[in-house]
N, C-alpha and C positions, 0 to 999 in steps of 0.2 A: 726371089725375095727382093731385098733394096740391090739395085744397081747405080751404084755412082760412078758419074764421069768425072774425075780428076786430072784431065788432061787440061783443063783451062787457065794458065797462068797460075795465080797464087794458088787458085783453090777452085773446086768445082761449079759451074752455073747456078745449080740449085744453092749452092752456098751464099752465091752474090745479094747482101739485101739490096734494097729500092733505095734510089738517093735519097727519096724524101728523110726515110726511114734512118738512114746512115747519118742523113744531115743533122735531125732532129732528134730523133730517138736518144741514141746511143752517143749524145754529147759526154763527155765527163762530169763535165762541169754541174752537171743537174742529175743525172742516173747514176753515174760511179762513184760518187764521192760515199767514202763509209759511213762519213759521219753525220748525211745529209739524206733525208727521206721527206720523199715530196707526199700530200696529202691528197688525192686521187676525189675527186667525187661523182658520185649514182649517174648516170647517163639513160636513163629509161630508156631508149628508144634502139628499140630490141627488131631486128632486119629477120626476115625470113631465109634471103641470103641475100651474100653479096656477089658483088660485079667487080672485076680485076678493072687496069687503070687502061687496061686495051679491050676493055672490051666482053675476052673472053664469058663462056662461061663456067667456073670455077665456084662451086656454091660449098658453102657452109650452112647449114641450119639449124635454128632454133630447136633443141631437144628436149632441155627445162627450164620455165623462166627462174623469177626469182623467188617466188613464192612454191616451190619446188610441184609445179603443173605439167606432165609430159605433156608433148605438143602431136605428137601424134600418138591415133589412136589403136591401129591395130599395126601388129608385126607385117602383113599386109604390104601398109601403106608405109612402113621403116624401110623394108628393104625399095619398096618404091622412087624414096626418097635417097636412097643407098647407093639407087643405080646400080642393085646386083640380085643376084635368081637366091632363091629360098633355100636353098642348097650347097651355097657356097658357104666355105670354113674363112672364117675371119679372126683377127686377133684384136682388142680393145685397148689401146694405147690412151691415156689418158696425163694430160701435164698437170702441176700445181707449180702455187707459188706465189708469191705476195702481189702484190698490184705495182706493174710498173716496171718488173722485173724481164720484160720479153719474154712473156710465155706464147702468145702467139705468134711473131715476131721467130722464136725458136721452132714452133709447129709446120710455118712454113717453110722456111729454111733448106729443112731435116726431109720435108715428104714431099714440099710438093715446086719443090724448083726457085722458091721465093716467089714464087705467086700470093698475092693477098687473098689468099680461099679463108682464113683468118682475117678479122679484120683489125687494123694497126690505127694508131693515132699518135698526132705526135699533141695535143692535147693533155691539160689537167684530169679531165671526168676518163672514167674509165669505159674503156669501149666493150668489154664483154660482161655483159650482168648474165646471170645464168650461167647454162652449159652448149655449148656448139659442137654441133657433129659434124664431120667431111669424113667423105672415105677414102682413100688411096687403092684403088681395084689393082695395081701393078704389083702390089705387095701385101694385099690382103690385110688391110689394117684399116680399124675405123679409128680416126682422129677423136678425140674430146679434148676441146678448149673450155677450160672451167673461168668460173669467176674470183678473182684476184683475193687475194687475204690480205687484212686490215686497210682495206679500204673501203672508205664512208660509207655506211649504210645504215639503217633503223633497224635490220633484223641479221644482225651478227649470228646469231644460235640459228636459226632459220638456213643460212646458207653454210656455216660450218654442217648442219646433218647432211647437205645436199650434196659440199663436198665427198662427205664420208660412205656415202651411199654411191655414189661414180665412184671410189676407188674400191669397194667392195666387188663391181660388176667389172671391171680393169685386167687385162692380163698384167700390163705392164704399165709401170707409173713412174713420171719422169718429176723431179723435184727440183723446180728453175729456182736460183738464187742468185743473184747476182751483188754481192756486198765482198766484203774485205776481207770478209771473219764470218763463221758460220753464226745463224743467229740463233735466239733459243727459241723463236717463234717454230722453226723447221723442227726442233724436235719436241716439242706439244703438239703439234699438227699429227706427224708420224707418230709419236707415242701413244696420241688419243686414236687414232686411225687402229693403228694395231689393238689397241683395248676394243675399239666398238668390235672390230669384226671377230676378234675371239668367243665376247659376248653375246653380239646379239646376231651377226650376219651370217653367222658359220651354221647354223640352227637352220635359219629361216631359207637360206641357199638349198640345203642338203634336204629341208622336204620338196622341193623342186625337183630334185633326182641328181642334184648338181654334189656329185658323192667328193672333190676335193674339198679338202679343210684347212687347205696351206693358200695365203693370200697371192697376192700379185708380187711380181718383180717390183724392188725399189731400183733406181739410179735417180743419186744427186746431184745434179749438173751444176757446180759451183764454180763462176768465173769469179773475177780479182783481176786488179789495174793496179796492184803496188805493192800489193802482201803472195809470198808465194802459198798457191793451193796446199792441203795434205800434199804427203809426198811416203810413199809404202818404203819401209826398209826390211833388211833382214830379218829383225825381229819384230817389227811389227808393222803391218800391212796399215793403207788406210780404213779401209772397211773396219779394223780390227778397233782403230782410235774413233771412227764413230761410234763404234758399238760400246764401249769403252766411255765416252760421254754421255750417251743413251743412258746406261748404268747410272751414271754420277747425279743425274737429274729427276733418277725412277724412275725410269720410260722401259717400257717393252719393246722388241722388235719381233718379236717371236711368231707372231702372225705370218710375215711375208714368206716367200719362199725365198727369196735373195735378197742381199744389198749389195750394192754396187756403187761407189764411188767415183767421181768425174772431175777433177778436176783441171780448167785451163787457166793463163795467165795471161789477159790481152793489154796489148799496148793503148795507152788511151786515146791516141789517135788514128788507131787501126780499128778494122771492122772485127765482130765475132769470127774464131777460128770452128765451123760445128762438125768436124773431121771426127772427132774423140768420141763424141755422141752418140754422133752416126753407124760409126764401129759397132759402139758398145747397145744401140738398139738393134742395128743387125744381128749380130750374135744371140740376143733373146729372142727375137722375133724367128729364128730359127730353132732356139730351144723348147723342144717339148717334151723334154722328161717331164715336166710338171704339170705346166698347162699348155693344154693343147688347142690350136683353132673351135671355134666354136658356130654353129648359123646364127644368124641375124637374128633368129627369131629368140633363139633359148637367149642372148642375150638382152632383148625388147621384154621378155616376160622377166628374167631375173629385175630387170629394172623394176619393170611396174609390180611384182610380189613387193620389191625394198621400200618402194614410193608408196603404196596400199596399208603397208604392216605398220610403216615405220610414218606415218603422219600427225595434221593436228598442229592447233599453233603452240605455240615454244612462248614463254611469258620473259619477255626482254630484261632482264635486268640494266640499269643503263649503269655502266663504270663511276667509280666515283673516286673523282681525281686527286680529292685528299684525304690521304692517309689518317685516318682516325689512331690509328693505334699509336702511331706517333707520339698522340699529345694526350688520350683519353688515357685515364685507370686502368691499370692492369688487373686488375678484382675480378673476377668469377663469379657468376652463383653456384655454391655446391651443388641446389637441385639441380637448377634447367642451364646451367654452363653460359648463360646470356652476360654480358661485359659491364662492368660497369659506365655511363655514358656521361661522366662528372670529369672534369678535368685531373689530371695529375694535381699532386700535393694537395688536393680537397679534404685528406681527414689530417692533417695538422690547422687547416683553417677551421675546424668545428664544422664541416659538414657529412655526414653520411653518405654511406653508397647508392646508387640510385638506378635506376633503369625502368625505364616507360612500359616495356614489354610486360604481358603477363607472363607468371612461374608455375611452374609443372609442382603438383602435392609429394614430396614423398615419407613416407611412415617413419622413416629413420632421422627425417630432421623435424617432425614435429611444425612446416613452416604453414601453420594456421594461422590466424589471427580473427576473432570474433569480436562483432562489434555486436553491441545491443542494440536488438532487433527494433524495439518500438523507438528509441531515439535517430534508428537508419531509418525508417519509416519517418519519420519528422526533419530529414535532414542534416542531423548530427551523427557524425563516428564519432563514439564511445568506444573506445578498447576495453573489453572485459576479460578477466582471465578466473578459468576455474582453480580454487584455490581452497584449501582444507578448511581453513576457518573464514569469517567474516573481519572485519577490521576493527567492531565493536567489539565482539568477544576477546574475552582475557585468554590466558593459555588454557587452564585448567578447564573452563564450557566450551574452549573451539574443541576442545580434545574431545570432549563430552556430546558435544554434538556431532565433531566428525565419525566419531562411533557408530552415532546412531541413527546420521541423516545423511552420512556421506559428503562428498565434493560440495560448494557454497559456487555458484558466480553471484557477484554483485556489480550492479552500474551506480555511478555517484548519484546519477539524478533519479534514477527509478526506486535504487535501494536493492533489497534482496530477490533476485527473478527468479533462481533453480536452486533444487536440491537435490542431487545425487537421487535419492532413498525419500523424496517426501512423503509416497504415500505407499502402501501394502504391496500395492500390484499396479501395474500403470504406467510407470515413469516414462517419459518421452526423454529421447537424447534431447542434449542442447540446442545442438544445430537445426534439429527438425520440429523444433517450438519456439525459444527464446531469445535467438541467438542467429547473426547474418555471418556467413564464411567469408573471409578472404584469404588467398595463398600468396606469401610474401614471399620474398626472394631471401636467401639461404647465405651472406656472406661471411668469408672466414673472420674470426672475432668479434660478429655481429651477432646481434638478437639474442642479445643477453636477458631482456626481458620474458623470449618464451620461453629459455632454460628455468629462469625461475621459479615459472609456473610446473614445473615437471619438481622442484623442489620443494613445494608451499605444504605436502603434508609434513616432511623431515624439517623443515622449519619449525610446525608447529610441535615436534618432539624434541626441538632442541629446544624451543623455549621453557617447555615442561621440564627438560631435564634440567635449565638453567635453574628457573623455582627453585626447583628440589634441591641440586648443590648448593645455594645459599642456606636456605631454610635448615640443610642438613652441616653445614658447616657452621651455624650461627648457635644453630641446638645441640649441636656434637656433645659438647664438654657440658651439659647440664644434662643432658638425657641420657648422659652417659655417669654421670654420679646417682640420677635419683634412679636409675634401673638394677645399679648397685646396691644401692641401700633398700631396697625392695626385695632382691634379691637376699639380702642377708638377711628380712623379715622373715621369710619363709624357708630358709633353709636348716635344714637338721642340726643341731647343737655341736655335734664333733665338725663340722665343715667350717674350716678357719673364714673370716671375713676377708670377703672382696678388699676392705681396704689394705688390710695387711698382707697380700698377695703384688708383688712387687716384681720379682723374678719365678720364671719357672723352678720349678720344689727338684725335676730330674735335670734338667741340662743348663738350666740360670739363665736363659734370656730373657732381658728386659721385656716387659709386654708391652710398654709404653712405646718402646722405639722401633720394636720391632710391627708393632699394630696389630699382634695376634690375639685373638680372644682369650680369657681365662674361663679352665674347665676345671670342674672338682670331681676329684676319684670318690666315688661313692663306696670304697673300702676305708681309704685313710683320711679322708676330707681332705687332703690337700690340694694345692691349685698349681693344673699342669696345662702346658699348651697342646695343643690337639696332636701334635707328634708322637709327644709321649704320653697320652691315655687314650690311645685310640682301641683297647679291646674293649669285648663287650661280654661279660659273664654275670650271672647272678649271684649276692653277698648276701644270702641269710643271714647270717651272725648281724647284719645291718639292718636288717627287716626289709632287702629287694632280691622279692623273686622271681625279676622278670629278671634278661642279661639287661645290665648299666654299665656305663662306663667307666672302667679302672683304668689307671695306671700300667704301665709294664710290672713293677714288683710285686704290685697286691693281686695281679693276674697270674702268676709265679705261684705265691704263696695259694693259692684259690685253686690252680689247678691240683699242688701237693693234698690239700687239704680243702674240701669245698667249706665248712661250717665254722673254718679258724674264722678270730674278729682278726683283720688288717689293720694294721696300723699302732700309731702308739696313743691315739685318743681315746679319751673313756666310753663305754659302750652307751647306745641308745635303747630305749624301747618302741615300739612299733607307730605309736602315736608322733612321735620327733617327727618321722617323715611321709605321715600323710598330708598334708599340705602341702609340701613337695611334688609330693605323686601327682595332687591336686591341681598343682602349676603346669607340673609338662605337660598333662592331660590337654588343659585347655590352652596353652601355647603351642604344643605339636597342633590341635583342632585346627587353632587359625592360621598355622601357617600354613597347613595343607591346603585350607580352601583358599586364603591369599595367593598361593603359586599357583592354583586355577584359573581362578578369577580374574584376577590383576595381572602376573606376569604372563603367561601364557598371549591374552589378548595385547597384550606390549607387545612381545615377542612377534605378534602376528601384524603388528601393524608396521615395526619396526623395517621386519623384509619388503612387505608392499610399498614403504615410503623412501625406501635406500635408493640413492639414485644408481643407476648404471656402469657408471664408470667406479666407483670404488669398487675397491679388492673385495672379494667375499670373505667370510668370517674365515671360510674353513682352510683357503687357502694363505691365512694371514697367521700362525701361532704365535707371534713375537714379533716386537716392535720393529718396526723397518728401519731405525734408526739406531738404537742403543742394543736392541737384539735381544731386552729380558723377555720371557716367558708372559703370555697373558693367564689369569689365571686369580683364584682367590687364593691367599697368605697360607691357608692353611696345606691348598692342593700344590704349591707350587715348594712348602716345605718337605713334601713327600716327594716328589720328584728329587728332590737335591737329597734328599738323604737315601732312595734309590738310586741313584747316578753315582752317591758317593761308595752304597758298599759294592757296585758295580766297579766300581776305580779300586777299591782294596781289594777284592779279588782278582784284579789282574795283576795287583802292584805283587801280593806276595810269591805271584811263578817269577819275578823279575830277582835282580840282584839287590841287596841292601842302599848300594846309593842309585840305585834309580828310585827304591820304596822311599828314600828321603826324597827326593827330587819330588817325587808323588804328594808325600805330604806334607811340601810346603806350596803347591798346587793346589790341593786341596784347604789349606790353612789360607791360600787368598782367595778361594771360592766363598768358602764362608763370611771370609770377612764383606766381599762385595755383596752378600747376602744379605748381611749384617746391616750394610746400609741402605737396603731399601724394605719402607715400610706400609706394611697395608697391602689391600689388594692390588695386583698391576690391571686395571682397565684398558680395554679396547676402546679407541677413541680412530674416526678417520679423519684424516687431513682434507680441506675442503678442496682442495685445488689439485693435487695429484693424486688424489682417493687412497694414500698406502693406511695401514693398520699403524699407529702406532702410540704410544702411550701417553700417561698426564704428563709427566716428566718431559720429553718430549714435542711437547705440544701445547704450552703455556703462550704461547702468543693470538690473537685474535686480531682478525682486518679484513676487509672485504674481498671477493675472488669474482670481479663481474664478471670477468671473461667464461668463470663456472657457473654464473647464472645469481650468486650470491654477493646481496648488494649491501648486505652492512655486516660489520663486523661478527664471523666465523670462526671456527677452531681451523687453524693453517700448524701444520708441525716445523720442524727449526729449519728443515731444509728450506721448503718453501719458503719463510719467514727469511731466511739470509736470502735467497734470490731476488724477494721482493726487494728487497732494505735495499740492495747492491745495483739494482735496475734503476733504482729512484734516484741515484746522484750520477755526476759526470760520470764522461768514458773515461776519467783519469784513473778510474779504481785499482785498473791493474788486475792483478789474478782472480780477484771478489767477481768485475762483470766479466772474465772471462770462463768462470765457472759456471757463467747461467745456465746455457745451453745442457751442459754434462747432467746439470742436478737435477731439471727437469727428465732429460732422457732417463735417466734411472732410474727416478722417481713412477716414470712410466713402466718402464721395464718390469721391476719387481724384481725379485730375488734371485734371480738368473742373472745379474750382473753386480753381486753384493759387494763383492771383493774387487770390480773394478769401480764401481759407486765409491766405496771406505778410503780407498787409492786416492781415489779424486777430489772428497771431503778436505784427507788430511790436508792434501797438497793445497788445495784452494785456501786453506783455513791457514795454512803455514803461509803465502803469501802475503794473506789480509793482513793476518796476527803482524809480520815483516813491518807493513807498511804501515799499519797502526804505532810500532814502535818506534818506526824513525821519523813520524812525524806527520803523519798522512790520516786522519781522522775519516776520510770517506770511507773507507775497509772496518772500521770499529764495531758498526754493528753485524757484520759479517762474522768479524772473530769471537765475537763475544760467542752466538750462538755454536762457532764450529767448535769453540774451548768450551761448551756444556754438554756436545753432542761426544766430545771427545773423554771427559770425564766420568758419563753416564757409561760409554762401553768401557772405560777402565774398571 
C-alpha cells in the first residue's frame, strides 16, 4: 500500500514541496492569516493533462468540466486513461475544500512524491475548475482533485451537486482546511453532503448492485499557524467535539462510515508537516471492513448513473448582500407567509402592510376582494362587498328584503348588480357574473373591512333590534297603562283592578320593582305573580270549565272540594266571563301564530347571521361577568325558589346554627333577587363574543379589529380595556391588566375564578390610583366598581 521514505532529513522526499510552491504559496502573509481570505477567480482554461517542471510524464486529467460533463466516454477508455487493466481493485480518494486552501498542493505531497501531477499556481484565478483524476498504481488509489468552494463563479449550485456526486462515488474523503478555527462553511458542505447521499444517492447506488448504504471515510485535515488544533482528551476525544458541533448547527454525519480528525500546527515560516495525513490515509486505504477496493469500471458507471439521474440546469439564485430583514417589517401574511416589504415603523406613519407578490386563497380567512365587474372592465377598481341590505334601505325593508331576496352587492357608480335570491330558479354566483376576484394578503390586525362584510347581516338585526328597544322603551309606560285599562274592560266583575294590584295578594312583592307580570286567580280574582298561581284546574262555581289559572290556596280549596266559590268576592254568573273567554281565545290565536311566523323566522336568521367567534347560546347560561342567570323573570323566579327548597332540605339534616347560617344565606339571595328586575337578556359583547347581560353591557364603541366600525354593544370588561389602552403607559395596574382580561375573555368559563382574581386585583389598583390622584385609572374603576357590585 503507501510506502514512505522517511529517512530524508526533516521529513520524507515526497514530503518536500517545490520552491516555487514553498516560496509563493504557502506565504503567511497571504494564505495563513485567519482573518484574511483572498478572492480566487474562474480560470477556464481546463488542460487535458499536465507536464511536471522536468519534463516527466505525470498526467492528471480532466474527468468533469464545469458544467458537470464526463470527459470520457466508456469505462474502456477510463481505465485507458488509468493506465491500469479492467480487473484491477482500486480505492477512490477524493479531496475538498475551499479555494486556496492547498488541496492540490496536498494531493501531491501525500501520493505522488511532490510532483505537479496536480496542477499548483501561485496565482489569484484558480487553477482547477471541475474535477481531475490521476492514479497512483503503487497503491491502488485513483486521486480526485475537485474544484475549490467559494470561489468566483456564476454557477455555485451547479458545482456544489458536482461536488456532491464525487464524494458519493469516494471511498475516502479528505477535507483540506487551512484557517485558525474551523469554519462553518466545512460543516454545511459535510452536513449537506451526508443529507444528499442519505436521500438520494444511497437509492440510486444500490439499483446498480452497489448493496453498501454507509458512505465514505471523512478526515479533516485542519492546519493552524497560531491557534492550537482540536486536541482529544480523556473524556472527550476530537472526533467527539466535531461531532458535537455538527449537532449544535443541525448537521447530520450519519451517512459516512467514519470521521476522523487531523489536526497539525505549522510554523509560519516552515513548510507543511504531511506525516499525520499520510498515517491516517494509510491506515484507511487498508481498511476494509467497510468499503472494499473496487474496478475502474463499477466506479466509471456509478459516476455516469449519478451524472444521468442527477442532472439539468440548477436556476442561480444570485446572494443578495443586504439584509432585508434587518430593516423590512416583520408582518407575515396569515395565508401565503410572504413578508411584508414596507420599511420598519410604516404603520405608526399611516401606511399599511404591503407586499407585491400575489396571495394563496384560503376559506378560513375569507381574503377575497371583489371589484365590480363592468367598472374593471372600464378601468376603475370599485371594491364591493356582499352585504345584507343596500345603503338606501331603512332597517325594517333591508330586513324585509333580506328575507326575501337574500345577500345585496352594490357598486356606487353602477348601483344595485346581484341579488342572492333574485329570481325562482337561476341565480348565478357573484363571482361568475357580476363581480372580478382578487385574493389579498391576510395581515394580523388588517382587513377589517372583509370582517365586516362576514357581519352586514347581524348588523342589520342590530339595527332592527335597536328600533325596537327605543320604540319599546318610549311606548313602555303608555302601552303598558292603556292594556291595563283594557284589560279591566273585559274582565269578570269579582277580578280586583289592574290598578289597585300593587304587591303580590301571596308573598307581597312589588311588581313594579321587581318587573314581574300580574296574573289573576280565576277562583278569588285576585292578583298574583306567576310563582304563586301557577296551577291550572277548572272553578265551576266561576263558570270555567276548562283548568284556569288559580292560585296555591284556591287550588287547596278546589281540590277538597271542586264546586266551592273560592274566595271572599261575590259570586258571578256565566255571562261576566264570556268576554273573557272571548279575549284569551283570540290572544292565545295570535300569539301562537306570531311565535311561528315572526319569532321562529328571527330565530332562524339570528343563527345564520352570528358571527363565529361568539360563544354559542347553549354554552353561555349566565352572564360572563356578574354571573346572573339568562332567562325570563318569571323562569328564573322558579329556579330560585327550587334552589331554595333544595337548600332547606339540606339545611334541616344539619344542626340549628348551621340552618341559621342557612338562612341568612338564603335572606341575601333574595334580597340580591330583589334587586334585579325584569327579564335577564342574552346580549354578546362585540369584541371578545362572551354572553353577557344589559347590566353588564351598557357601553357601546367601535371593535375594528372585529370588523365592527361604529359604535356596538362591548361589555365592561372590554369597555375598561379599551378606556385603559387609550391613555399613557403611566396607568399602572388599569394597562397592566389588558392582556389578562382579554385572555379570559377568550378562554371562557374554564378560567372564571382566575379571570374574578384578576378583575378585583386590577380594579383595586385602578380604584388606588384614582384615589390618590391619578385620573387615567378612573374609567377602569368605575366599570370594575359595577362589575363588582352586580356579582355582590
Amino acid at each position: 500500500m503507501i510506502n514512505l521514505d522517511t529517512t530524508n532529513k526533516n521529513q520524507s522526499s515526497i514530503m518536500q514541496p517545490l520552491h516555487y510552491f514553498q516560496d509563493e504559496v504557502l506565504r503567511p502573509d497571504v494564505i495563513n492569516d485567519a482573518e484574511f481570505k483572498s478572492i480566487p477567480f474562474i480560470d477556464t482554461n481546463e488542460h487535458d493533462s499536465i507536464d511536471n517542471a522536468n519534463g516527466t510524464a505525470a498526467r492528471a486529467f480532466l474527468f468533469l468540466d464545469a458544467d458537470e460533463n464526463l470527459q470520457i466516454a466508456t469505462p474502456e477508455l477510463f481505465c485507458k486513461k488509468l493506465k491500469c487493466q479492467e480487473l484491477d481493485k482500486i480505492k477512490v480518494i477524493s479531496i475538498f475544500g475551499n479555494t486556496g486552501d492547498g488541496k492540490s498542493h496536498t494531493m501531491n505531497q501525500v501520493f505522488f512524491d511532490g510532483e505537479p501531477v496536480f496542477r499548483t499556481s501561485p496565482e489569484q484565478s484558480s487553477c482547477t475548475i471541475g474535477v481531475y483524476a490521476a492514479m497512483q498504481r503503487e497503491q491502488g488509489v485513483l486521486c480526485l482533485d475537485t474544484e475549490g468552494l467559494l470561489g468566483t463563479t456564476a454557477k455555485s449550485s451547479k458545482r456544489m451537486r458536482m461536488l456532491l456526486k464525487i464524494l458519493a462515488i469516494s471511498d475516502i474523503v479528505v477535507y483540506r482546511t487551512r484557517s485558525e478555527r474551523l469554519h462553518s462553511d466545512m460543516y454545511e458542505f459535510l452536513g449537506t453532503a451526508s443529507k444528499a447521499f442519505c436521500l438520494h444517492f444511497t437509492q440510486a447506488l444500490q439499483a446498480m448492485g452497489n448493496g453498501s448504504t454507509l458512505g465514505p471515510a471523512v478526515i479533516i485535515f485542519h492546519e493552524t499557524h497560531y491557534t492550537k488544533p482540536l486536541e482529544s482528551s480523556v473524556e472527550e476525544s476530537a472526533e467527539d467535539k466535531l461531532r458535537n458541533s455538527f449537532a449544535l448547527l443541525n448537521y447530520e454525519t450519519n451517512a459516512f462510515s467514519s470521521l476522523r480528525y487531523v489536526g497539525i500546527q505549522t510554523d509560519a515560516k516552515k513548510s507543511t508537516n504531511f506525516k499525520k495525513i499520510s498515517d491516517a490515509l494509510r491506515l484507511e486505504i487498508e481498511n476494509t471492513a467497510v468499503r472494499s477496493p473496487r474496478q475502474p469500471s463499477v466506479v466509471f458507471k456509478a459516476m455516469k448513473l449519478l451524472n444521468q439521474k442527477f442532472a439539468g440546469e440548477i436556476i442561480e439564485k444570485a446572494i443578495n448582500p443586504f439584509p432585508e430583514q434587518y430593516f423590512t417589517c416583520g408582518a407575515h401574511c396569515e395565508s401565503c407567509s410572504r413578508r411584508c416589504q414596507r420599511s420598519m415603523g410604516h404603520v405608526s406613519d399611516g401606511e399599511s402592510h404591503f407586499n407585491t407578490q400575489p396571495c394563496n386563497y384560503q376559506h378560513q380567512y375569507e381574503n377575497k376582494l371583489y371589484l365590480c365587474k363592468a367598472c374593471y372592465n372600464n378601468g376603475k377598481e370599485i371594491v364591493v362587498s356582499i352585504r345584507a341590505q343596500s345603503q338606501t334601505d331603512t332597517a325594517w325593508s333591508g330586513l324585509a328584503k333580506y328575507v326575501w331576496k337574500g345577500d345585496v352587492i352594490e357598486c356606487p357608480y353602477c348601483g344595485e348588480i346581484y341579488r342572492a335570491r333574485q329570481y325562482w330558479y337561476g341565480n348565478k354566483s357573484p363571482e361568475a357574473s357580476v363581480v372580478h376576484v382578487q385574493v389579498v394578503h391576510v395581515w394580523k390586525g388588517g382587513n377589517a373591512a372583509l370582517r365586516a362584510n362576514a357581519h352586514s347581516a347581524q348588523m342589520v338585526l342590530d339595527s332592527v333590534n335597536s328600533i325596537s328597544e327605543v320604540f319599546t322603551n318610549i311606548s313602555a309606560p303608555w302601552a303598558k297603562a292603556i292594556s291595563g285599562m283594557l284589560a279591566d274592560k273585559v274582565a269578570p266583575s269579582y277580578w280586583r283592578p289592574n290598578q289597585e294590584i300593587i304587591l303580590c295578594h301571596a308573598c307581597k312583592r312589588n311588581f313594579e320593582k321587581t318587573g314581574m307580570p300580574k296574573h289573576h286567580c280565576r277562583g278569588c280574582g285576585e292578583g298574583f305573580c306567576h310563582t304563586c298561581s301557577q296551577h291550572r284546574v277548572p272553578v265551576p262555581a266561576r263558570g270555567w270549565l276548562q283548568p284556569v289559572r288559580v292560585c296555591n290556596d284556591c287550588h287547596q280549596q278546589l281540590q277538597r272540594k271542586s264546586d266551592t266559590t273560592p274566595g271572599s268576592r261575590p259570586t258571578n254568573d256565566e255571562g261576566d266571563i264570556l268576554v273573557r273567554k272571548y279575549g284569551e281565545t283570540i290572544y292565545n290565536t295570535i300569539s301562537s301564530v306570531a311565535a311561528v311566523a315572526i319569532d321562529y323566522p328571527r330565530e332562524m336568521i339570528k343563527d345564520s347571521a352570528r358571527p363565529a367567534y361568539w360563544v354559542p347560546d347553549a354554552e353561555s347560561p349566565s352572564c360572563y361577568i356578574c354571573k346572573s342567570v339568562f332567562g325570563r323573570v318569571e323562569e328564573l323566579e322558579l329556579a330560585k325558589q327550587a334552589d331554595g327548597r333544595s337548600k332547606q332540605q339540606q339545611l334541616g339534616k344539619h344542626s340549628k346554627s348551621n340552618g341559621a347560617a342557612g338562612g341568612g344565606g338564603e335572606a341575601g339571595g333574595a334580597a340580591a333577587s330583589a334587586a334585579t328586575a325584569g327579564d335577564c337578556r342574552r346580549h354578546h359583547c362585540r369584541r371578545c363574543g362572551q354572553a353577557v347581560c344589559s347590566s353588564c353591557s351598557k357601553r357601546r364603541m367601535p371593535v375594528p379589529e372585529r370588523g365592527w366600525q361604529t359604535d356596538v354593544r362591548v361589555c365592561d370588561g372590554c369597555a375598561c380595556v379599551s378606556s385603559a389602552s387609550n391613555q399613557s403607559a403611566g396607568a399602572g395596574g388599569g394597562v397592566c391588566s389588558i392582556s389578562s382580561t382579554i385572555s379570559d375573555a377568550i378562554n371562557g368559563d374554564a378560567s372564571t375564578e382566575t379571570s374574578q382574581r384578576r378583575r378585583s386585583e386590577s380594579s383595586s389598583n385602578s380604584c388606588s390610583d384614582y384615589r390618590n390622584g391619578n385620573p387615567i385609572a378612573s374609567s377602569a374603576c368605575n366599570a370594575s366598581d359595577d362589575a363588582k357590585a352586580k356579582t355582590e
